[in-house]
C-alpha positions in Angstrom: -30.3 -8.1 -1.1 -27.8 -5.3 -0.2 -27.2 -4.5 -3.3 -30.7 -4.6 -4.8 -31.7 -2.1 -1.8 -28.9 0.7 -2.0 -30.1 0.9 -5.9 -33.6 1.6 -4.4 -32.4 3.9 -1.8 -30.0 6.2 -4.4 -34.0 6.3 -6.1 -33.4 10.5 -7.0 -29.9 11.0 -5.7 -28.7 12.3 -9.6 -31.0 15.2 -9.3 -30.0 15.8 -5.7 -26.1 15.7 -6.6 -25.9 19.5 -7.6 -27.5 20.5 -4.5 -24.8 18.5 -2.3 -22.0 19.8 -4.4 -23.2 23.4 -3.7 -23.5 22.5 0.0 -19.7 21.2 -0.5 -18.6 24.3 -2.8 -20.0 26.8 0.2 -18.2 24.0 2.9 -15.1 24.4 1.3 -15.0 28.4 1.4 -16.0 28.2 4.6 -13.7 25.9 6.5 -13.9 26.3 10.4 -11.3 25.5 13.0 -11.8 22.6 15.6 -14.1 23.4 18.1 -15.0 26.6 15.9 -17.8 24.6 13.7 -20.4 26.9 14.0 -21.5 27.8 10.9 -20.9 24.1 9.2 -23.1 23.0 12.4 -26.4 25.5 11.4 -25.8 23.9 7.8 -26.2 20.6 8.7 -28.5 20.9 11.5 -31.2 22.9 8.9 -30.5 20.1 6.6 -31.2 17.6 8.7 -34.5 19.0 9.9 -35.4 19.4 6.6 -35.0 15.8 6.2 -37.5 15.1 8.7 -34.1 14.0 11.4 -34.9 14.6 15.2 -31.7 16.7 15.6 -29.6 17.5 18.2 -27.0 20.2 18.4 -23.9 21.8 20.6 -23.4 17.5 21.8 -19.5 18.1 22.9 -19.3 21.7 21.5 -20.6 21.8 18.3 -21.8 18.3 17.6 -24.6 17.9 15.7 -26.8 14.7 16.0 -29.5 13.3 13.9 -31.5 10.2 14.5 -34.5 8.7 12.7 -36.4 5.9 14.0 -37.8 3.6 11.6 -39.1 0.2 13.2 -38.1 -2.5 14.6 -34.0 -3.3 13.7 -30.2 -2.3 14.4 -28.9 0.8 15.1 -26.4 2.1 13.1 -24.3 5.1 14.0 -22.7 6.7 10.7 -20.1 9.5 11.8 -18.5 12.6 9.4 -16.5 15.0 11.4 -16.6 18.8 10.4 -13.3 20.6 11.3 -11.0 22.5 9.3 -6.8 23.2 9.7 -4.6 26.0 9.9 -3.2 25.7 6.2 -3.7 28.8 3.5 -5.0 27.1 0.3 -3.5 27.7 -2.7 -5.5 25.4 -5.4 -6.7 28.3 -6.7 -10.6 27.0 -7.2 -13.1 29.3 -7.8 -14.4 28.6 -4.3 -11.0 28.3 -2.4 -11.0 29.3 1.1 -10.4 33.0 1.4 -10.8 32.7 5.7 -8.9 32.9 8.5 -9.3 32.5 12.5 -7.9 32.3 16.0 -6.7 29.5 16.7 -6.2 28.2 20.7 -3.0 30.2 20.8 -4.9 33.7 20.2 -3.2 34.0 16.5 -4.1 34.4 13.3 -4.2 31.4 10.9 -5.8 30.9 7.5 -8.3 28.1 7.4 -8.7 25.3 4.6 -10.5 22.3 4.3 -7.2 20.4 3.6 -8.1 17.0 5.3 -11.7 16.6 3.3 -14.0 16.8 6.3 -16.5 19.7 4.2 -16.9 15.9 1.7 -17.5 13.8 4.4 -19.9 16.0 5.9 -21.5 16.3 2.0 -21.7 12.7 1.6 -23.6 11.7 5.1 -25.9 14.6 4.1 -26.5 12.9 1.1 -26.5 10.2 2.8 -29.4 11.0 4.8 -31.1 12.8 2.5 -31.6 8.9 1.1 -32.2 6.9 3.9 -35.2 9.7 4.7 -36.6 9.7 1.2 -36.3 6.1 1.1 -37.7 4.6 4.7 -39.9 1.7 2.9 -36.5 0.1 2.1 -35.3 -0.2 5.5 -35.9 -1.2 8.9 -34.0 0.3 12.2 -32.4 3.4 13.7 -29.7 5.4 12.1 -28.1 8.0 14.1 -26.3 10.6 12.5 -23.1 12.1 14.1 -21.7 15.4 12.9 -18.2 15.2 14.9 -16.4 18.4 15.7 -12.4 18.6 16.2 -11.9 15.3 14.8 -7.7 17.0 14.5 -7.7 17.4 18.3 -10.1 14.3 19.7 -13.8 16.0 19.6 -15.0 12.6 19.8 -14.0 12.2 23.7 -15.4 15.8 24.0 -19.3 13.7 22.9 -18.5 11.1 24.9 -17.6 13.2 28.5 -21.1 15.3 27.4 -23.1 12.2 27.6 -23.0 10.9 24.1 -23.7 7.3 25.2 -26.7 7.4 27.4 -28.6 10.8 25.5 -29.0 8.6 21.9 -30.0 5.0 20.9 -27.1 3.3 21.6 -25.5 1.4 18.4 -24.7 -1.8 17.2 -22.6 -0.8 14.8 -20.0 2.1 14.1 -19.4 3.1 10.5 -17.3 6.2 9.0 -15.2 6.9 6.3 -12.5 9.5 5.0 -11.9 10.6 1.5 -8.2 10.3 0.5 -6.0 10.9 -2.1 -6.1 7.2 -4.2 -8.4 7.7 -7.5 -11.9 8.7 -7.4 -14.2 5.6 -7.0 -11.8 3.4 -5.2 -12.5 2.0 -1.9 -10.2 0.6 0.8 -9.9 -0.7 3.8 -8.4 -3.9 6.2 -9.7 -5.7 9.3 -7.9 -5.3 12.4 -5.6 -2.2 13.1 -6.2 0.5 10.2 -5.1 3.7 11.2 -2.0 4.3 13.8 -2.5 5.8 17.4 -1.3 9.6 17.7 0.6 11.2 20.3 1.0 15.1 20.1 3.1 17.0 22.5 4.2 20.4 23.5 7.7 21.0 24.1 9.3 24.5 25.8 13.1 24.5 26.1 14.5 26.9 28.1 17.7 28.5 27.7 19.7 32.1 28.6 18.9 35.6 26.3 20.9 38.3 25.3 22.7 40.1 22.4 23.4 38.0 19.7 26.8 39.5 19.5 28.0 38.1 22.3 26.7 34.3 22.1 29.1 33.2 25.2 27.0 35.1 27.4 23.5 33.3 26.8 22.6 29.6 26.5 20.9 29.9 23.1 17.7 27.8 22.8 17.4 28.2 19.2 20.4 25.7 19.2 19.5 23.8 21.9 16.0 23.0 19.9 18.0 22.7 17.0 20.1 19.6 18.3 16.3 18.3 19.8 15.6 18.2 16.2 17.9 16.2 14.4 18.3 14.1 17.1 14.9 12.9 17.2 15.4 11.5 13.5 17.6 8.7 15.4 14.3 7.5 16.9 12.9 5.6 14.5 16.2 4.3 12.2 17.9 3.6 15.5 15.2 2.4 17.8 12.8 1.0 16.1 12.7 -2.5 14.5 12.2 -2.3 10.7 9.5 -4.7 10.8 7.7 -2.1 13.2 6.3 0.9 12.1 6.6 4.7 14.0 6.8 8.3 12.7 8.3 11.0 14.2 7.5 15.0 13.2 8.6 18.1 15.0 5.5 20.0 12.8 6.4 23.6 14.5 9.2 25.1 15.7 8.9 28.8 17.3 12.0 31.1 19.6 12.8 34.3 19.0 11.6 38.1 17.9 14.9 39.3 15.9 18.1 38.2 14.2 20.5 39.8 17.1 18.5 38.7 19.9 18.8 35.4 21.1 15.8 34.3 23.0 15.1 32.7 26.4 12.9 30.2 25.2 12.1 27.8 22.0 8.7 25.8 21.2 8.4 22.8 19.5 5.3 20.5 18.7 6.0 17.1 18.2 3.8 14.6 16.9 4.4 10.4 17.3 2.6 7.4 15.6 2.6 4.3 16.3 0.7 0.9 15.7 1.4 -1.3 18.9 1.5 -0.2 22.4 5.4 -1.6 22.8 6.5 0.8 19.8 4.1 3.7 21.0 5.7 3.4 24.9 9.2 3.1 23.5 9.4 6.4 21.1 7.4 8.3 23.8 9.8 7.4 26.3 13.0 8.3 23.9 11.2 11.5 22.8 11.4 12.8 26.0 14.9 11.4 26.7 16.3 12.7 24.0 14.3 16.3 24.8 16.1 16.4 28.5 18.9 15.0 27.4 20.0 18.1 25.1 18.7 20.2 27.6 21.5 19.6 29.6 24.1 19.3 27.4 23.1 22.8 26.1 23.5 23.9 30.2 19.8 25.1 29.9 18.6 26.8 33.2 15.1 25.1 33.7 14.5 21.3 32.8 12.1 21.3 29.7 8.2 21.5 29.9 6.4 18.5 28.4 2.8 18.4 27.9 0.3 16.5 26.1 -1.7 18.0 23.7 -4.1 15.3 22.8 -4.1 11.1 22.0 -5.4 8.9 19.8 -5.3 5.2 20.0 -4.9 3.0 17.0 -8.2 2.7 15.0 -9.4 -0.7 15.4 -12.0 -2.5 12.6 -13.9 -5.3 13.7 -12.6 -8.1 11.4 -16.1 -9.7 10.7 -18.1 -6.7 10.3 -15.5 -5.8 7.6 -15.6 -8.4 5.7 -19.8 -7.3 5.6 -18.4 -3.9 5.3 -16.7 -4.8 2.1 -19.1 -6.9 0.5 -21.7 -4.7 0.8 -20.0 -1.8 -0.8 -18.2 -4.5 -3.2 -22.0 -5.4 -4.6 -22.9 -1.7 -5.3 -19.4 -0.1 -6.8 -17.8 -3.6 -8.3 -15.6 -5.5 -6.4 -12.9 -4.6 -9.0 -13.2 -1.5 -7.0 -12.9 -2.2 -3.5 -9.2 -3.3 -2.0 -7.6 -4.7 1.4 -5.3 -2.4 2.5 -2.3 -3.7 3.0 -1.4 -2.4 6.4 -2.2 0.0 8.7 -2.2 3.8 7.3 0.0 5.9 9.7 -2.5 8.7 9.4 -4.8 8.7 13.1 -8.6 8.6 13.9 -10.3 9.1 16.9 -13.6 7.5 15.3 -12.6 4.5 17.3 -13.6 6.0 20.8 -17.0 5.4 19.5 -17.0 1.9 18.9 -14.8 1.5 21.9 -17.2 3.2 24.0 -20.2 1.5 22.9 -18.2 -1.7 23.1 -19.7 -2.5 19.8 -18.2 -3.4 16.0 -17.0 -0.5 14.4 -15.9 -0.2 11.0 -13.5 3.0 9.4 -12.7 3.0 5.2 -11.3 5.3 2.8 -12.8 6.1 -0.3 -10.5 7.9 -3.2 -10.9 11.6 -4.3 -8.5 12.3 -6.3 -8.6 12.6 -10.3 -8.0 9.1 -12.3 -5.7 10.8 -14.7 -2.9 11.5 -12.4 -2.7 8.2 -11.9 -2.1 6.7 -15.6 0.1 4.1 -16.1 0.3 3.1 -12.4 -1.6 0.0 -11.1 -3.4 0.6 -8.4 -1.3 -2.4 -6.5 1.8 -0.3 -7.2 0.3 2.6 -5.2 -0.8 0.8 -1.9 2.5 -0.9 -1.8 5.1 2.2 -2.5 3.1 5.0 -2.0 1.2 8.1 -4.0 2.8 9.7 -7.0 4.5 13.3 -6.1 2.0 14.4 -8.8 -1.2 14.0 -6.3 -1.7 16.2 -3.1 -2.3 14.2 -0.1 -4.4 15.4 2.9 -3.1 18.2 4.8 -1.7 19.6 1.7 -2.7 23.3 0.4 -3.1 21.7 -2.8 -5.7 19.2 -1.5 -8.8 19.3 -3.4 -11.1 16.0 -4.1 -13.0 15.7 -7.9 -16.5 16.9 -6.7 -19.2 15.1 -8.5 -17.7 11.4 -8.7 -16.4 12.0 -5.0 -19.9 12.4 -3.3 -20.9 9.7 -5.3 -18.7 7.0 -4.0 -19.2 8.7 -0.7 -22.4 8.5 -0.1 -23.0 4.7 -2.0 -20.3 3.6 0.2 -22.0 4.8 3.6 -25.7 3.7 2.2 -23.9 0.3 1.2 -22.3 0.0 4.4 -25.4 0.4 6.8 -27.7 -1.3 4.1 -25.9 -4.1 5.6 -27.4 -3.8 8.6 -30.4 -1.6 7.9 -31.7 -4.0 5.2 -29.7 -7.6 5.2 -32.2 -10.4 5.8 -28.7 -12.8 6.2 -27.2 -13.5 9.6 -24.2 -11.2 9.0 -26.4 -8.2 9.8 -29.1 -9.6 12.3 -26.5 -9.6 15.1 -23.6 -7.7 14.4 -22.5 -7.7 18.5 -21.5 -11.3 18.0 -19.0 -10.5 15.7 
């Protein structure tokens, strides 16, 4: 049944495919910064309303809602987020990101769509653009979610503005994330997916003065320095190999000039993790290790540690992912769709959703990147030991998903997914709160 109605519902999507890739050409020169979404929020919102969605903007900042009622049936939230990073692209497309913007510190960064969110926007346009044109095909309520700052938690942003109690509330939870496997593959794995993230904000103080005369100052370049390096222990030293945690110090700042040693040095430190034992044992030898050289180096002033934000490890509902799979199995070939093999240390926070709700929710990754640069390796081979060096992942300034085929998968996958619920006749989509 599911996959007899997505084939009905994707009725007209090859002549609306070059109108979504111009929608994602113009997305991708125009990245905006979380919480910045602006413009990509007055695109979507006109596109929605020219759907015929009741829409709903500025939900958490810049969120943008759409929800169409049709009958009697579940209701299915599907969720893109919108927000671009601070990386200067250098793929050299004809419509690369040119911009730039303030960021939350008051400087100037480019701006590049190097995580994929101008696709996953595309593809729940497209998306919708279906599920409108084709209403006779399914019964219940889909709302639409257009997440902003997905890099820095928008999603507890929605939920603090009253998310929950201003829209239907769901049954189910369903998003997805283009990635760097080959275009047309999709995967995903019931139970923990994605890792939980911890990002932090570290000042060290130390002494300034003339770099001639070093005994004079406590130097807090070297003081961050010895933070550094010593924070590689964390993991190989105490963390169990059969556990998994990263470690990154992503930005390190002190200092104006090469003779002038500075008072202060900034780090920004970002943890994952994929159980809460691991995740309260590396934050607590993070900041050991961060006080600890402190006062080796002498430093004047104990440390500052702050949070920046947290994400917790992105949970699937085991038996709405096996639906989940099926469904999209039936429409793209289940040659095509794979179990990952464990969780992805990349973070989400499309679980607060779910969570919130205290419903199913259900997060996949669909590939973008071009089959070619992966011949001669098995697919197997790459979800056990990783991507060739020949294939930018996300956060790269080389990333750039294969257009066309891309929103293609994208948006079959999301129809496939809710079709599930939306039109299943079976018992795996009448109820999905019992899973």
């Amino acid at each position: 049944m599911t996959a007899a109605s997505v084939t009905r519902l994707l009725s007209g999507f090859p002549q609306r495919l070059p109108g979504l890739r111009a929608v994602y050409e113009d997305l991708h020169a125009h990245p905006e910064l979380s919480f910045q979404e602006f413009r990509t929020a007055g695109v979507v919102a006109a596109r929605l309303r020219e759907q015929g969605w009741e829409v709903t903007e500025g939900v958490g900042g810049t969120c943008v809602v759409g929800v169409m009622a049709n009958g009697e049936g579940p209701v299915v939230l599907l969720r893109a987020d919108m927000d671009g990073l601070p990386v200067e692209e250098r793929t050299g497309l004809p419509y690369a990101s040119r911009e730039t913007a303030v960021d939350g510190d008051g400087q100037e960064v480019p701006v590049m769509h190097a995580c994929g969110h101008d696709m996953h926007v595309t593809c729940l346009l497209g998306a919708t653009a279906q599920l409108a044109a084709g209403r006779a095909e399914w019964r219940g309520t889909v709302v639409a979610v257009f997440q902003p700052a997905e890099e820095v938690g928008g999603a507890p942003a929605m939920i603090e503005d009253g998310f929950l109690e201003r829209f239907p509330r769901a049954d189910v939870c369903l998003g997805q994330h283009v990635s760097p496997a080959p275009v047309g593959l999709v995967g995903t794995r019931p139970g923990p997916v994605m890792a939980a993230s911890d990002s932090l904000r570290v000042r060290l103080f130390g002494r300034g003065g003339h770099g001639s005369t070093p005994e004079t100052t406590v130097d807090p370049i070297v003081m961050a320095a010895a933070v550094v390096m010593r924070l590689q222990t964390v993991v190989s030293r105490e963390v169990a190999a059969a556990q998994t945690a990263v470690v990154t110090v992503g930005s390190l700042h002190a200092g104006t000039k090469e003779n002038i040693i500075p008072d202060t040095a900034d780090l920004r430190i970002n943890i994952r993790s994929t159980t809460p034992a691991v995740r309260d044992r590396v934050l607590a030898a993070v900041e050991r290790i961060v006080r600890a050289e402190a006062a080796a180096s002498g430093a004047p002033k104990d440390p500052e540690i702050d949070g920046i934000n947290s994400f917790p490890v992105t949970v699937n509902d085991e038996r709405a992912t096996g639906t989940v799979l099926t469904a999209i199995g039936e429409v793209l070939g289940a040659e095509r769709v794979f179990t990952l093999p464990q969780t992805l240390t990349g973070s989400e926070d499309f679980g607060v959703f779910g969570t919130a709700l205290g419903v199913p929710s259900v997060f996949w990754h669909f590939g973008g990147a071009d089959p070619a640069l992966f011949r001669h390796i098995a697919i197997e081979d790459v979800l056990k030991d990783g991507l060739p060096d020949a294939v930018p992942a996300n956060h790269s300034p080389l990333f750039a998903p294969v257009p066309d085929p891309t929103i293609r998968t994208g948006v079959t996958a999301l129809l496939a997914a809710a079709a599930a619920w939306l039109c299943g006749e079976d018992d795996r989509a009448s109820d999905p709160r019992e899973s």
